[in-house]
C-alpha angles and dihedrals in degrees: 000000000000124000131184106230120198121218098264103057086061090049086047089049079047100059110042125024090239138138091276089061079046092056090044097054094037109119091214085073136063118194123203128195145140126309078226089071093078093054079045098063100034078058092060099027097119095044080049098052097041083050099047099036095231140129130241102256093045075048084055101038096047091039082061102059101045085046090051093063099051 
């Protein structure tokens, strides 16, 4: 099944390890959006890793994942 995922759900699945991050990263899924999204969420990275209490390399790895199933 394909959904169109706006920016802010992938910052939402960024932020807190939730079900929104398990949908995300569910294979019976495939998420579409925008190539902007990514422009999107370096904009707010800062804002993403003090909310969310991670590094930047936890940010990368877990940015990875979510953008390799879309």
């Amino acid at each position: 099944m394909r959904f169109v995922v706006d920016t802010s759900r992938i910052i939402a699945a960024l932020i807190k390890d939730s079900a929104s991050r398990n949908i995300h990263l569910s294979d019976k899924c495939e998420f579409l959006t925008i190539n902007f999204a990514q422009s999107e969420i370096d904009e707010h990275k800062q804002e993403i890793l003090e909310k969310a209490r991670i590094s930047e390399s936890e940010f990368g790895e877990v940015l990875s994942l979510l953008m390799s199933h879309r």
